[in-house]
C-alpha positions as CSV (number, residue, x, y, z in Angstrom):
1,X,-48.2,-33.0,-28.6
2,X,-48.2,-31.2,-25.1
3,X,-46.1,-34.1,-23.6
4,X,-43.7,-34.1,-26.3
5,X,-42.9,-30.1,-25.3
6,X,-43.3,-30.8,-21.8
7,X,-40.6,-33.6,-22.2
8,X,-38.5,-31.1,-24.2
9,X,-38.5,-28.6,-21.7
10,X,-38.2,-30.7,-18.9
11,X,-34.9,-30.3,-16.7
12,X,-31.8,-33.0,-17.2
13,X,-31.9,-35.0,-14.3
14,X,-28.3,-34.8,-13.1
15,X,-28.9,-30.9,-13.3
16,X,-30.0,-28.6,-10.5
17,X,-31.1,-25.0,-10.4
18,X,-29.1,-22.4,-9.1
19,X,-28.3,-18.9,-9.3
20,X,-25.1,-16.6,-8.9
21,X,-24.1,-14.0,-6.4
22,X,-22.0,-11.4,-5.6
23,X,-20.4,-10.0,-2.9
24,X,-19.9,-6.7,-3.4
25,X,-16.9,-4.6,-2.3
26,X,-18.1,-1.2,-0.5
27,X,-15.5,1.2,-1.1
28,X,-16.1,4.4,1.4
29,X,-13.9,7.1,2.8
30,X,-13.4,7.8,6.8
31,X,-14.0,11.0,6.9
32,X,-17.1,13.7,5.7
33,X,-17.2,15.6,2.7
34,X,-18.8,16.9,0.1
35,X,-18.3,14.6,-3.2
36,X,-15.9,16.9,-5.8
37,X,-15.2,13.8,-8.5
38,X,-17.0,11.0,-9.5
39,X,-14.4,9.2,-11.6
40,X,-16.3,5.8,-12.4
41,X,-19.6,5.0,-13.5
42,X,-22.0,2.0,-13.4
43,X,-20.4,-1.1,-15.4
44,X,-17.4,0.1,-15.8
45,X,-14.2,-2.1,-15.5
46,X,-11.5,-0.9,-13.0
47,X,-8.1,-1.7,-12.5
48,X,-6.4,-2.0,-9.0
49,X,-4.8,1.6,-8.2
50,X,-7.7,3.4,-10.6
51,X,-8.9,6.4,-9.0
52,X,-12.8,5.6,-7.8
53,X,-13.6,8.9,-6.1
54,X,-12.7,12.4,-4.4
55,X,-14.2,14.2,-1.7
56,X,-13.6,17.5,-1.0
57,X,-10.0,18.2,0.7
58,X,-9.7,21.2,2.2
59,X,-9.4,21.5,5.3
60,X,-7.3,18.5,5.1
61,X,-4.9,20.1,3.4
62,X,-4.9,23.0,5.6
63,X,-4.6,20.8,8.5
64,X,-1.1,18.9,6.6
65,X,0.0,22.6,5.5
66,X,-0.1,23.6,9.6
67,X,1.5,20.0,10.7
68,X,4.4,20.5,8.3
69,X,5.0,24.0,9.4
70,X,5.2,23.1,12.9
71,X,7.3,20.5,12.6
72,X,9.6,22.6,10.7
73,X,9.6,25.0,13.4
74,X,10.4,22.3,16.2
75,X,13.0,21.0,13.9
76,X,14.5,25.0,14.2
77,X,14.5,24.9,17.7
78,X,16.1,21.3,18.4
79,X,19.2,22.3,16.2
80,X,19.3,25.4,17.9
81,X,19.3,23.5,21.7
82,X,22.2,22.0,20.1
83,X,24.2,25.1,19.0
84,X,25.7,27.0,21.7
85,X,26.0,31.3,21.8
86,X,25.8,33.3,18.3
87,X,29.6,33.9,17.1
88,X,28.9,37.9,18.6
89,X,27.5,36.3,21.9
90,X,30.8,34.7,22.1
91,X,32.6,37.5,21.3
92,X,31.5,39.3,24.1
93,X,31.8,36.9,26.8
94,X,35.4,36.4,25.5
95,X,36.2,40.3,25.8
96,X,35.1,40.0,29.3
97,X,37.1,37.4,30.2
98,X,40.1,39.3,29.1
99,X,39.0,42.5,31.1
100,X,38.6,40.4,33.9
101,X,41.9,38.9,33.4
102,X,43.4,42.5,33.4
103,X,42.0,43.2,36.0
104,X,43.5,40.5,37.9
105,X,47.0,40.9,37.1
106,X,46.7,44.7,38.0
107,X,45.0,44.1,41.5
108,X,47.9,41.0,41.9
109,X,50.5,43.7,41.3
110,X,48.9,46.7,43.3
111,X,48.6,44.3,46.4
112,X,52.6,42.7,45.6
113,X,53.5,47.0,45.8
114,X,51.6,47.7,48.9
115,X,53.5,44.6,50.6
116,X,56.9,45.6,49.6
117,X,55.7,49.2,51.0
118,X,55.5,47.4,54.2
119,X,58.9,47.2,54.8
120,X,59.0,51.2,54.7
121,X,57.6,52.9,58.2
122,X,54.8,54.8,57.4
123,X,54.9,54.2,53.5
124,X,51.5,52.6,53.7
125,X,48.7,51.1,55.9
126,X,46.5,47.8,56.8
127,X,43.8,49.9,55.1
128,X,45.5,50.0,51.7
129,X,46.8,46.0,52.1
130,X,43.5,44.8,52.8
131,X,42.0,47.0,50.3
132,X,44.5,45.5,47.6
133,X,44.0,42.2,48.8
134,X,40.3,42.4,48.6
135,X,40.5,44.1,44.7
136,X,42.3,40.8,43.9
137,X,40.4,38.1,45.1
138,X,37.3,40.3,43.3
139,X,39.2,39.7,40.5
140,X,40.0,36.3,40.7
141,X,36.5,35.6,41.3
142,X,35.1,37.6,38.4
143,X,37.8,35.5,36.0
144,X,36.8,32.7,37.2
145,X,32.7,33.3,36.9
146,X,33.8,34.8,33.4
147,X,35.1,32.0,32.2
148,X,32.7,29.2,33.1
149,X,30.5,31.5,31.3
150,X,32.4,31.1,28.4
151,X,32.6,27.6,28.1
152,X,28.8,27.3,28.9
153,X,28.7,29.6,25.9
154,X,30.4,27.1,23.7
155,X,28.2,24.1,24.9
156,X,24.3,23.6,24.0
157,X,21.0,23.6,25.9
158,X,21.3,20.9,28.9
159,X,20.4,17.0,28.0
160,X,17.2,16.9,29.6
161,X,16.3,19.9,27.3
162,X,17.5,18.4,24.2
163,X,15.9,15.6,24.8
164,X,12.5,17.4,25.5
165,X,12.8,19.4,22.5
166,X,13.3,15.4,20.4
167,X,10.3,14.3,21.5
168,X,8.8,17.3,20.5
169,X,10.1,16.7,17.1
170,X,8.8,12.9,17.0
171,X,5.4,13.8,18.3
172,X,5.0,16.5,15.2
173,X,6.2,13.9,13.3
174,X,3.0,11.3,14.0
175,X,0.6,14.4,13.9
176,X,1.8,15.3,10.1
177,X,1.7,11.2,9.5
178,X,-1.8,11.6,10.3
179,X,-2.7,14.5,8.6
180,X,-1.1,13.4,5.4
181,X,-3.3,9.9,6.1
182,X,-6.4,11.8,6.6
183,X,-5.7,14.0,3.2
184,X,-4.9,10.4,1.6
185,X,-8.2,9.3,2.9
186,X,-10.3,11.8,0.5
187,X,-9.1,10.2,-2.8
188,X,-9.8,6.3,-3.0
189,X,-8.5,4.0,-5.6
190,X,-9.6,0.5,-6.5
191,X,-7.9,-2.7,-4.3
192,X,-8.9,-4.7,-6.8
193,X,-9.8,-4.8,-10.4
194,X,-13.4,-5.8,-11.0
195,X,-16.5,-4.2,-12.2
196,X,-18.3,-0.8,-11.1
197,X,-21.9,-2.6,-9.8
198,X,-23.1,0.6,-8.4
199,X,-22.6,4.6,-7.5
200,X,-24.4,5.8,-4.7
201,X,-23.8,9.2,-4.5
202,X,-23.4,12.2,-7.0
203,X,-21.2,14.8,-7.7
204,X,-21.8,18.0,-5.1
205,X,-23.9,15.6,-2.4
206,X,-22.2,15.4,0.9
207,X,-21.6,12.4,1.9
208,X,-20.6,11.3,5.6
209,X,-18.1,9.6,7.2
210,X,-18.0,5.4,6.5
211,X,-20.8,6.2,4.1
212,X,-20.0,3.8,0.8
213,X,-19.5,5.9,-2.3
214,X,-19.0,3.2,-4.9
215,X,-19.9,-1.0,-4.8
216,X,-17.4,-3.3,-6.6
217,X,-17.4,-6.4,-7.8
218,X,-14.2,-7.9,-7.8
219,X,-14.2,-11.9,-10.3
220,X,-13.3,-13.3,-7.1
221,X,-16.4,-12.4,-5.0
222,X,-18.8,-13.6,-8.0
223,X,-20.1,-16.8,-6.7
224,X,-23.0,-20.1,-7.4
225,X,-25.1,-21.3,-4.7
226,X,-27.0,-24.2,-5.4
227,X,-29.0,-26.7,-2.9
228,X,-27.9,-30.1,-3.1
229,X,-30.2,-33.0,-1.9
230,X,-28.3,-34.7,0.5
231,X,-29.2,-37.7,-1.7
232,X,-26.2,-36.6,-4.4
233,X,-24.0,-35.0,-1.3
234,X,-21.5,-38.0,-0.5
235,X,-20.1,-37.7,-4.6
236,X,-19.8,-33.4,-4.2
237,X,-16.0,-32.5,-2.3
238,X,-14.5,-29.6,-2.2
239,X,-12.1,-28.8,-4.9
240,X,-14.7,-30.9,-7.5
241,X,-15.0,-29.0,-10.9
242,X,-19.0,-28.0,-11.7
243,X,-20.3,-26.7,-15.0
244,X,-22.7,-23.8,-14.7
245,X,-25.6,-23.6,-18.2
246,X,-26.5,-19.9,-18.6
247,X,-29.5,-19.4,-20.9
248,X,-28.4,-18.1,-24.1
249,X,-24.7,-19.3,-23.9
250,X,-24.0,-21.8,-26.1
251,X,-21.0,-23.2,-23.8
252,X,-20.9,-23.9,-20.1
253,X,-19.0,-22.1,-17.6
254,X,-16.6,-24.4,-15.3
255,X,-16.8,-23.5,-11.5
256,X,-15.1,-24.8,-9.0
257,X,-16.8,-26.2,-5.2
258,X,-15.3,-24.0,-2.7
259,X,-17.8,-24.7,0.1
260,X,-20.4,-27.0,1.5
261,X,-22.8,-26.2,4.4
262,X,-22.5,-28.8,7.1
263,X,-26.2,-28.8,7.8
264,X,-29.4,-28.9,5.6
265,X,-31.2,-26.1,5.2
266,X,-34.9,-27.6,5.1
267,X,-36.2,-30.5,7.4
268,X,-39.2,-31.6,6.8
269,X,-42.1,-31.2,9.7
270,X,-42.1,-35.3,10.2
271,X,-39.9,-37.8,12.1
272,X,-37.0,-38.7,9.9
273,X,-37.8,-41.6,7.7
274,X,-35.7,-43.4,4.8
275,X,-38.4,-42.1,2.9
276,X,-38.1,-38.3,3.5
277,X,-34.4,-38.3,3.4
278,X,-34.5,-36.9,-0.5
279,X,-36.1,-33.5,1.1
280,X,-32.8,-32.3,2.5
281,X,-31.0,-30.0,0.6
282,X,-27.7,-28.7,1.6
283,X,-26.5,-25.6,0.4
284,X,-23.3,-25.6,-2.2
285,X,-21.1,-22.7,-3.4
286,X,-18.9,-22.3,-6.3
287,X,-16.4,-20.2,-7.5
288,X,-14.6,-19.3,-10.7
289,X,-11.5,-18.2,-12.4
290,X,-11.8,-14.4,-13.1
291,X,-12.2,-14.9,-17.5
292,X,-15.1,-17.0,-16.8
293,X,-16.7,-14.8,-13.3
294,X,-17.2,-11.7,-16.0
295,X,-19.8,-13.8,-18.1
296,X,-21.8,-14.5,-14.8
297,X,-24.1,-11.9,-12.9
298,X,-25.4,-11.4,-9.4
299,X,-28.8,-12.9,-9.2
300,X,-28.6,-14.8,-12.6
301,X,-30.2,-18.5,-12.8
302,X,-28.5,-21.1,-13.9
303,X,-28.3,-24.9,-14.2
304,X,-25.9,-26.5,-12.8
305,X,-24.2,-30.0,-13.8
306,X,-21.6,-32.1,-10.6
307,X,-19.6,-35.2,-12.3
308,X,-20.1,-34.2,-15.4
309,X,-17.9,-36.7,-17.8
310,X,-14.0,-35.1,-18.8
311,X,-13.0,-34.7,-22.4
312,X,-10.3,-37.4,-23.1
């Protein structure tokens, strides 16, 4: 009667054991903070873009608030490098110009009078020329110094300026990029859809910088090892199709070889014989489309079937 159960429960011979394993996705945030929302729990399915977790945000927000004021403030003064005098500025300098120009043409005709006086004895002296002459080259000086002014007036700082005040502008530009990357970088979402294997933290704990706050397990990760004698490895290839026999399922799950290692992973403590060939084992992985990785789980046994024979 014993051999007749032992028989029963004894394993298919083109079967060998295995188990599954996953390779979990650590999702963690650069920076430190203190954890404000917990938005998943253990188990629980997640699509890509689902919000995972927060951490506290701010002084990263204070930081973007700050950036985007300065910026705003060197945008200000690059427009302004650009602008030349206030209208009333302009004004002025204009008025001047015209004073000075006045000034001119009454110094031009004081010094034409004291020449034409010239021609009278005793009417007037060198003195008075020369003092006349010198009024109106004053004059033509101050006109002329008045009205570069006013074109300057009309024109904007100088290039090298401008162009100072552009990089000033770009390089407030990358320090709000950051900022608004480092606020970004205290709400993470999921990558990929999979399944919530573990939480590691809880809301109100602080957690540091790099420090994972949630494992996932995307289908795509879920995985069979199994050790293959090398006896059966010459009929295994990549790409060959595998049925995985998990206890209580009443169908298989089909896997797919996606790897296998190029050197055995026992040797037995003997000189290589044709005889202790069958000890090497060489390991084998599997993977599987993403319906049938969510009926598998990390550290499960299974049997596993190569060659098995095709429907017609």
């Amino acid at each position: 009667m014993l051999s007749v159960l032992a028989s029963c429960d004894r394993q298919p011979s083109n079967r060998l054991q295995g188990y599954i394993e996953g390779e979990f996705l650590y999702v963690a945030s650069p920076l430190a903070g203190e954890l404000e929302k917990l938005a998943v729990q253990r188990g629980a399915q997640v699509k890509v873009g689902d919000v995972l977790f927060v951490l506290d945000s701010t002084p990263e927000k204070a930081a973007r608030d700050e950036a985007e004021r300065r910026l705003a403030q060197a945008r200000a003064s690059l427009e302004d490098a650009k602008k030349g005098k206030r209208p009333s500025e302009l004004e002025s300098t204009e008025a001047q110009f015209k004073q000075a120009q006045a000034a001119l043409e009454l110094s031009e005709k004081e010094l034409a009078r004291q020449e034409k006086l010239t021609r009278t004895a005793g009417a007037t002296t060198e003195q008075d020329i020369d003092r006349a002459r010198s009024d109106r080259d004053q004059n033509r000086q101050r006109v002329a110094q008045l009205g570069a002014e006013l074109v300057t007036a009309k024109l904007g700082s100088r290039a090298d300026q401008i162009i100072a005040a552009e990089e000033n502008v770009q390089a407030l530009q990358a320090a709000l990029a950051k900022a608004e990357w480092d606020l970004s970088q205290k709400r993470q979402a999921a990558t990929e859809a999979g399944v919530v294997f573990d939480t590691m933290y809880r809301e109100g704990e602080w957690v540091a910088a790099g420090r994972p706050v949630v494992a996932l397990l995307p289908p795509r990760n879920v995985k069979l090892r199994v050790f293959a004698p090398q006896t059966s490895l010459g009929s295994i290839h990549i790409g060959d199709a595998l049925q995985v026999f998990v206890d209580g399922a009443k169908e298989p799950v089909t896997g797919k070889v996606s790897f296998i290692s190029p050197r055995a992973e026992y040797t037995p403590p003997v000189i290589y014989s044709r005889d202790n060939r069958n000890k090497f084992v060489f390991l084998v992985e599997a993977v599987f489309e993403p319906a049938a990785a969510q009926q598998l789980h990390p550290g499960q046994p299974v049997d596993v079937q190569f060659n098995f024979p095709r429907q017609p």
